[in-house]
C-alpha positions as CSV (number, residue, x, y, z in Angstrom):
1,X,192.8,22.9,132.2
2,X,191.7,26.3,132.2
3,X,190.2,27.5,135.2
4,X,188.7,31.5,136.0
5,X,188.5,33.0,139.6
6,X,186.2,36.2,140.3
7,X,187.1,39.3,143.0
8,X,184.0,41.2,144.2
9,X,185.5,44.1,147.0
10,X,185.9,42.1,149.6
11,X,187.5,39.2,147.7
12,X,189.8,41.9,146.1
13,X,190.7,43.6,149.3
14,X,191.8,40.5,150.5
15,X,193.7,39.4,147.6
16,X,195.9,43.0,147.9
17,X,196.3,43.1,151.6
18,X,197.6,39.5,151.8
19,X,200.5,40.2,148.6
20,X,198.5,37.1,147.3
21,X,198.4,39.1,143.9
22,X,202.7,39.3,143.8
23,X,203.3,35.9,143.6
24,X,202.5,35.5,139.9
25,X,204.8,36.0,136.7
26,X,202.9,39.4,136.1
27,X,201.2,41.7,138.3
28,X,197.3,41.4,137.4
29,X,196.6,44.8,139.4
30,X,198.2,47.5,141.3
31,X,197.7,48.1,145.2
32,X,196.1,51.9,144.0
33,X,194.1,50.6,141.2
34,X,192.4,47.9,143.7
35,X,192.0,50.7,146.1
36,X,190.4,52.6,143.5
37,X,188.2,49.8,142.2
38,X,186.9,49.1,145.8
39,X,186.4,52.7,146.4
40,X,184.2,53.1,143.2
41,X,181.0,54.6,145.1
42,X,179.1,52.8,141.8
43,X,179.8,49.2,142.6
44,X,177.8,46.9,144.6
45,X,180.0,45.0,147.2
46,X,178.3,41.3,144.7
47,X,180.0,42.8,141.6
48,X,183.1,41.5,140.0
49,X,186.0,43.7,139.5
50,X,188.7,41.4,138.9
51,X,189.1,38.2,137.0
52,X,191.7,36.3,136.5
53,X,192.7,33.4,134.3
54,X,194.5,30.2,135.0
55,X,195.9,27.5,132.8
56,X,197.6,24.2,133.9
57,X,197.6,26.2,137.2
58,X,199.8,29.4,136.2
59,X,198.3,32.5,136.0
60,X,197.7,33.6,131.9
61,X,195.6,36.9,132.0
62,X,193.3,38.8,133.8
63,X,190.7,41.4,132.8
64,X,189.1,44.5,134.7
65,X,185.7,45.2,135.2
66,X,184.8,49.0,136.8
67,X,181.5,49.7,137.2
68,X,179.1,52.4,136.4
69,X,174.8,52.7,136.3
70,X,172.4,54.5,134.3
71,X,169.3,56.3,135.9
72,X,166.7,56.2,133.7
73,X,163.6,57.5,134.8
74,X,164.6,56.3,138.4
75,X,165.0,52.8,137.2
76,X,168.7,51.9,137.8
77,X,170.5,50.2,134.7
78,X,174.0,48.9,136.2
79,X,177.0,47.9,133.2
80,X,180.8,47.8,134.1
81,X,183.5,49.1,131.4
82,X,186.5,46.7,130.9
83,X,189.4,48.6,132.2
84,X,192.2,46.0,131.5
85,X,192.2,42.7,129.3
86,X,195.6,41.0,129.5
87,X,196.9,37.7,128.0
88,X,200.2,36.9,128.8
89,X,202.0,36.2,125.1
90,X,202.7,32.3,126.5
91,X,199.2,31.5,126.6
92,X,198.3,33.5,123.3
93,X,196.5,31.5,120.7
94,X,194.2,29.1,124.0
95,X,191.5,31.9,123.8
96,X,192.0,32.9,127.3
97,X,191.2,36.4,126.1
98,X,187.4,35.0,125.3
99,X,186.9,33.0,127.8
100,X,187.2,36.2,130.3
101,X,185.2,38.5,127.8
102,X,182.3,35.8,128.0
103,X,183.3,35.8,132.0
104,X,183.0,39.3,132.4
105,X,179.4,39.3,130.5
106,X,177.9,36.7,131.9
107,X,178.6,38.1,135.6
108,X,177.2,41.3,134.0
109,X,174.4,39.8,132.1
110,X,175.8,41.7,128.8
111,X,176.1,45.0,130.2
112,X,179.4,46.0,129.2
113,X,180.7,49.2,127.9
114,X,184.6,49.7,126.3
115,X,186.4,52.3,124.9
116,X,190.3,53.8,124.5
117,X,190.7,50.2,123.2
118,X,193.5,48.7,121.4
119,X,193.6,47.8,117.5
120,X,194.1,44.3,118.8
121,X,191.5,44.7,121.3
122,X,189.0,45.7,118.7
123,X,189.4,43.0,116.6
124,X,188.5,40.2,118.8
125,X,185.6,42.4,120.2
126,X,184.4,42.5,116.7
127,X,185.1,38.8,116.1
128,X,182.9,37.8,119.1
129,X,180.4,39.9,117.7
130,X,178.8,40.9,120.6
131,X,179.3,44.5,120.5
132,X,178.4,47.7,118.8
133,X,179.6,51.1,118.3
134,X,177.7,54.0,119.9
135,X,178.4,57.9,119.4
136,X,181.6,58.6,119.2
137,X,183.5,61.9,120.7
138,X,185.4,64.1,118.5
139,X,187.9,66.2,119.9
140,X,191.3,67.5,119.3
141,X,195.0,67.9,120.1
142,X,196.3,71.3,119.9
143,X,200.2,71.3,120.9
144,X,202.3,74.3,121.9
145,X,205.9,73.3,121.2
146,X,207.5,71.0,118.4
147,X,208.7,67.4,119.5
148,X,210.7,66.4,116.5
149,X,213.1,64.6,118.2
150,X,210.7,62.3,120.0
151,X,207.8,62.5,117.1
152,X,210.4,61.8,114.4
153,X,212.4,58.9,115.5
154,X,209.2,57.0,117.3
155,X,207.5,57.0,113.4
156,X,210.6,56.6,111.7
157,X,213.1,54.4,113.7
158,X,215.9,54.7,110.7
159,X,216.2,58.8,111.9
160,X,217.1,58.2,115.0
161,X,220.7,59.2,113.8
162,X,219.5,62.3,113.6
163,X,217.9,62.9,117.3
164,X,220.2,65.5,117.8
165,X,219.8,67.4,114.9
166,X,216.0,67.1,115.8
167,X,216.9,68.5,119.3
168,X,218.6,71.4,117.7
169,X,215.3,72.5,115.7
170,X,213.0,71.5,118.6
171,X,215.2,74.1,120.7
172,X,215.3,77.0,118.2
173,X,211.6,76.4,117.6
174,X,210.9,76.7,120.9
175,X,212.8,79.7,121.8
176,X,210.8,81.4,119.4
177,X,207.2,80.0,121.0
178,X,208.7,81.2,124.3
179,X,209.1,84.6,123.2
180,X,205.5,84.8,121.8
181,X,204.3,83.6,124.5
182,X,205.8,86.2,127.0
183,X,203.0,88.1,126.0
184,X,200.3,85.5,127.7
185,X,199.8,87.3,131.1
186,X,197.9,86.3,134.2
187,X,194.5,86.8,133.7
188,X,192.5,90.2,135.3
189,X,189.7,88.3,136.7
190,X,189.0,86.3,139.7
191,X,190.0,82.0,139.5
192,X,190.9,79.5,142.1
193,X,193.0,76.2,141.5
194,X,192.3,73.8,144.0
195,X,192.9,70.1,144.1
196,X,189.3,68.8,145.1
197,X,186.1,70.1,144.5
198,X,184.4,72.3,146.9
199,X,181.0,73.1,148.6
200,X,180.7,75.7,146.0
201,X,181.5,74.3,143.0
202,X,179.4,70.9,144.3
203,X,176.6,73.4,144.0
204,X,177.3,75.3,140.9
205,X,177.8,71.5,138.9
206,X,174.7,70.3,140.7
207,X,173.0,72.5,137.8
208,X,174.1,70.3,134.9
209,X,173.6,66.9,133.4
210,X,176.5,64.6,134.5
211,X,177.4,61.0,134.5
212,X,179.1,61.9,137.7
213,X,178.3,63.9,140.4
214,X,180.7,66.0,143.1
215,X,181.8,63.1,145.4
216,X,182.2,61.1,142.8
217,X,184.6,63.2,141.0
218,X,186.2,63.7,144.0
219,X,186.8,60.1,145.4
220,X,188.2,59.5,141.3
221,X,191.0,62.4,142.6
222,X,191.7,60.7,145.6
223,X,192.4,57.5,144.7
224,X,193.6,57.4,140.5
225,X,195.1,54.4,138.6
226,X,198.6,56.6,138.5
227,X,200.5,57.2,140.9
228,X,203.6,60.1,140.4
229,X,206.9,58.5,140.7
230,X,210.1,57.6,138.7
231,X,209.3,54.5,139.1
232,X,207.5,51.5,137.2
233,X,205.7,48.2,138.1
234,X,207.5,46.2,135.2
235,X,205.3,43.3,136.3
236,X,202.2,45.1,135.2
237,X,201.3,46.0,132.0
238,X,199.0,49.2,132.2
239,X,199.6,52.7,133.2
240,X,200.4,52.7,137.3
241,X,203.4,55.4,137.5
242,X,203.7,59.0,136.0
243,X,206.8,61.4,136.5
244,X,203.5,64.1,136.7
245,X,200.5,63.0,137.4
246,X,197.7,65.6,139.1
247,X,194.2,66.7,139.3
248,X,193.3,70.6,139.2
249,X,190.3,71.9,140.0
250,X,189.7,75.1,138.4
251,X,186.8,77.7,139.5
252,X,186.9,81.0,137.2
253,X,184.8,83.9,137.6
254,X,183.2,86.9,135.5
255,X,184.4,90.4,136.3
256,X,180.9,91.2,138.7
257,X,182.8,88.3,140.9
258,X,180.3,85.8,139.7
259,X,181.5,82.0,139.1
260,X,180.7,81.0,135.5
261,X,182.5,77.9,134.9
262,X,183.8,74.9,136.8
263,X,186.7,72.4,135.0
264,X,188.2,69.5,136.2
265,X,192.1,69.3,134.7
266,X,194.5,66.4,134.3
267,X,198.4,66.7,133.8
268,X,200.1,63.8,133.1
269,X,203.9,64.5,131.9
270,X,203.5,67.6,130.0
271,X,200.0,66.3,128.4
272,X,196.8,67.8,129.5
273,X,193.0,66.5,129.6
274,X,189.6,68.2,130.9
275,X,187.9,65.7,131.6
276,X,185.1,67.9,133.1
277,X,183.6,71.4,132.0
278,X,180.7,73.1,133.9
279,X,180.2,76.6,132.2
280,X,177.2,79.1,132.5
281,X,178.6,81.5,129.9
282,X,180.7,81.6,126.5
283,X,184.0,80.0,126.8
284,X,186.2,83.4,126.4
285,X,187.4,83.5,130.3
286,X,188.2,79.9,130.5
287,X,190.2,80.2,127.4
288,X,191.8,83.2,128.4
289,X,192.3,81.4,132.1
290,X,193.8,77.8,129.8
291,X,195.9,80.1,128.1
292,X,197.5,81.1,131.1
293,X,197.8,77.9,133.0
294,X,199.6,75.8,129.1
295,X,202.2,78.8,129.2
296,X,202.4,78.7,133.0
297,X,203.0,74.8,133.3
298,X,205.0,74.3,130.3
299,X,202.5,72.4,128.6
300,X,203.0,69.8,125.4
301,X,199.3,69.7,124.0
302,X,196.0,69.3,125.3
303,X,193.5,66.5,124.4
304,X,189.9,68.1,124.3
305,X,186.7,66.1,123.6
306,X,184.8,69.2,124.8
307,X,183.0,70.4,121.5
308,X,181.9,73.8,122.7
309,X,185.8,74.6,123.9
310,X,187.7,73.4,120.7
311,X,185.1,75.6,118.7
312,X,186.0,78.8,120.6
313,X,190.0,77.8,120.6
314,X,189.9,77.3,116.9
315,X,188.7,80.9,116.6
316,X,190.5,82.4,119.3
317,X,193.6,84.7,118.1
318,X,195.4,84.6,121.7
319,X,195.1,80.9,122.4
320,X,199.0,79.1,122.0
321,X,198.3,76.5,119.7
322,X,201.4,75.8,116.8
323,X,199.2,72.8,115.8
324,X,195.7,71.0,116.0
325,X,195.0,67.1,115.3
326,X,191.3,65.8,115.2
327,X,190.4,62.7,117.7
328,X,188.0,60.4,117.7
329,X,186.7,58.2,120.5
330,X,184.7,55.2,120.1
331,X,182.6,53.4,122.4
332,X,181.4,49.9,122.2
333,X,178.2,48.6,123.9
334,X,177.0,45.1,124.6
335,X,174.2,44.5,122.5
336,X,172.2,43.3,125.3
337,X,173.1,46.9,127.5
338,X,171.7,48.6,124.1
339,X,168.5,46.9,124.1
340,X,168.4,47.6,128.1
341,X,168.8,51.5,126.9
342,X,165.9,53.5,125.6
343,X,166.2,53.4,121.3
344,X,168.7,55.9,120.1
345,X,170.1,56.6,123.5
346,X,173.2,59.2,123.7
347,X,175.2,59.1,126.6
348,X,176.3,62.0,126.3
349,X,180.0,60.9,127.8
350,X,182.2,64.2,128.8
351,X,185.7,63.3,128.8
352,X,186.3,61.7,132.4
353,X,183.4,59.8,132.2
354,X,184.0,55.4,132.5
355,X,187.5,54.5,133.2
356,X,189.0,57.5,131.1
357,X,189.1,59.3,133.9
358,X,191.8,57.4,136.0
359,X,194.4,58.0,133.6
């Protein structure tokens, strides 16, 4: 009745090239995100990165499986994070959803990391009880312009009556912002924007701990889970299409000429991540170089799990922030990938590290 079917790299290259994967109700990938799954420099051409479910023959969800390793004192520990989990609402209640959870850890004997989950999502990994939380991130969202007329009406759907009235504030508010924020200026020291990392900065980040290295960070720019475009994939169900969607690579240097800090950005329709920061010295020039780049770009908020930063920002007086939320992200863990781990292992996630990165 219900039957599962697995896609190492090869298998999934095959599935793309063909259009095999089109012929179904629903879309269970994208050409890019295949590309990017096959691409992943941390998957073994054996592993599973696809799997799809089947009942009475029609295709009734899928999940993603992107993998990632450990290198603990040269012994390689290998885990995948779930990157999609999709049940088409037709088959809902025939515990398709479990049957690829216990898929996707018995192909990866347990080791299976989650996070930027949904409440749903939670809930049934909490029900199969198979899973714990590690250290979270904390981080926050500092905005730079008021959004009532999107904020408002999204929370409140009975206001949106009053969308324009909303516009009308959002535009006087903003005017104002504007004005304070002529007096941002470029900054007086050396920084470069590039849109890959280069020899140099492959050797500054060499000198830091990092789930990821150069190339690796790199080949995530190249090929992302987003594409820009106007357009949509209304047969698929995750992110695949962005009106702005790019990678910045930002270098910034001291005033002796000397590079002190290395930062991967991401904007993604007026939203901004980091999901890597290399720095040598106190934050003050990256802020002052951030400050810049919000006011520059016409930036909505930024999304920082970078502790360090968001400390300096809080007590910076030239930064642009109107407003500041606190985040958290949690992580889940296989119980059998935690007792693979040394006791009281940390991580030590930056922002772009697992799947978070792609989007």
């Amino acid at each position: 009745m219900m039957q599962l079917k697995t896609f190492n790299k090869k298998q999934l290259e095959d599935f793309v090239s063909s259009g095999e994967f089109r012929q179904y109700d629903f879309l269970p990938i994208t050409e890019h995100r295949a590309l990017s799954h096959i691409q992943n420099p941390k998957a073994t051409d054996e592993q599973t990165l696809l799997i799809l479910a089947f009942f009475e023959g029609r295709l009734a969800g899928y999940l993603g499986c992107f993998p990632d390793h450990f290198v603990l004192d040269e012994k390689v520990i290998r885990y995948a994070w779930l990157s999609t989990l999709y049940v088409s609402g037709e088959f809902r209640g025939k515990k398709i959803a479990k049957r690829l959870l216990e898929k996707a850890m018995e192909n990866y004997e347990g080791h299976i990391a989650i996070t930027e989950f949904t409440i749903e999502a939670e809930t049934l990994y909490n029900i199969i009880g198979a899973f714990e939380y590690i250290f979270p991130k904390r981080g926050k969202r500092f905005y730079f312009n008021t959004d009532l007329a999107t904020i408002i009406p999204d929370k409140k759907p009975k206001t949106k009556v009053l969308k324009h009235f909303f516009s009308i504030l959002d535009s006087t508010a903003n005017s104002v912002i504007s004005m304070k924020n002529i007096l941002i200026k470029k900054p007086d020291f050396h920084f470069e924007i590039l849109d890959h990392i280069d020899e140099e900065s492959t050797d500054f980040i060499a000198g830091f701990q990092s789930r990821r290295n150069a190339n690796e960070m790199n080949l995530s720019i190249k090929y992302p889970w987003v594409l820009k475009g106007e357009r949509k994939d209304e047969k698929y169900l995750f992110s695949s299409y962005a009106e702005t969607f790019k990678y910045f690579w930002i270098k910034v240097y001291d005033h002796q000429n000397s590079l002190t800090t290395c930062s991967l950005l991401l904007l993604r329709d007026g939203y901004l991540k980091i999901p890597y920061l290399f720095s040598q010295s106190d934050m003050e020039y990256f802020i002052d170089f951030l400050s810049y780049f919000i006011v520059k770009n016409k930036i909505k908020a930024l999304t920082s799990y970078q502790q360090d930063l968001n400390k300096e920002i809080e007590h910076s007086k030239t930064f642009p922030k109107i407003y500041e939320r606190d985040f958290e992200r949690r992580y889940l863990f296989n119980k059998q990938l935690i007792q693979s781990l040394p006791e009281g292992f940390n991580p030590d996630y930056q922002d772009g590290d697992g799947d978070c990165m792609m989007t």
